[in-house]
Phi, psi and omega in degrees: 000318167305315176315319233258303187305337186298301193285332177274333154300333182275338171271310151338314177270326180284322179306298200309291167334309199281299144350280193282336163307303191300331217281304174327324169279346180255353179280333155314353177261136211233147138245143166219104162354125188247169151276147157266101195240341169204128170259174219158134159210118183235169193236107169189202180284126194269134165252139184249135174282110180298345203198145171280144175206156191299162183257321168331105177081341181236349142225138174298080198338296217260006183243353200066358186242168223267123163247339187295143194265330152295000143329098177307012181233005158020090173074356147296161178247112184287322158358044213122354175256142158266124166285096164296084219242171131341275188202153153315176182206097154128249218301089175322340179302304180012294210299276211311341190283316191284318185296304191298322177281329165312325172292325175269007160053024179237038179276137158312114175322307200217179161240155175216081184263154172282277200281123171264135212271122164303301191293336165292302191283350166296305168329274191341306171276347187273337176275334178292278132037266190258013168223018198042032194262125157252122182276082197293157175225123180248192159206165221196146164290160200299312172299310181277354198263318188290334158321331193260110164326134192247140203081359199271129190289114157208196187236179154235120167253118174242080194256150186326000153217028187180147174219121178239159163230150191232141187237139160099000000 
């Protein structure tokens, strides 16, 4: 009779056990509070930008990847990513390079900027428009921006009264 009350604290505690790992993994999900600036929710990989960049001259509508050869991200391809940046950098042109890659299906899913760029949010809403596509662009502190893991799978849900990026 003991044996038998022994293996059931011990399946109890492994249940328990089982329990607090799953609990631990789904606690691994992270959400941080967004500006809502083009809505939009999409899910995918994040590439975080060490630096801001024009899209104008620094990226390649039809190939999707980072060309400015100063750039610490060279030739990565962002294309199919939420991009994590600063801020945009320079070019009114910016809109249309963003407008352009959409049309060509070779667009960053999302923007995730510390600063917000008005001309990145023209593109978005002028490709939401004429192509029906929505690129959402949120914006995130300083803090929360240095947060985001760069390859780490999250979504940005950007809706008419709240914006999250939800990570893993």
């Amino acid at each position: 009779h003991h044996r038998a009350a022994c293996r059931a604290d011990v399946a109890g505690a492994l249940r328990a056990l089982r329990g607090a790992r799953a609990h631990r993994v789904v606690s691994k999900r992270r959400e941080i509070r967004a500006r809502r600036l083009v809505g939009g929710d999409v899910r995918g990989a994040a590439a975080v930008l060490q630096a801001p960049l024009s899209l104008w001259g620094g990226f390649d509508p039809a190939s999707g990847r980072i060309v400015d050869v100063h750039h610490p991200q060279h030739d990565v391809r962002i294309a199919g990513r939420i991009v994590v940046m600063p801020g945009g950098r320079g070019s009114s042109s910016s809109a249309s390079v963003l407008l352009e890659s959409v049309r060509l299906r070779q667009h960053p899913l999302a923007l995730v900027l510390g600063e917000p760029d008005p001309v990145l949010v023209i593109g978005a809403l002028v490709a939401a428009d004429l192509y029906g596509f929505a690129v959402p662009v949120v914006q995130v502190d300083a803090d929360a921006l240095e947060a985001l893991p760069d390859g780490a799978m999250m979504r940005v849900e950007a809706g008419e009264r709240a914006a999250k990026i939800i990570i893993g």
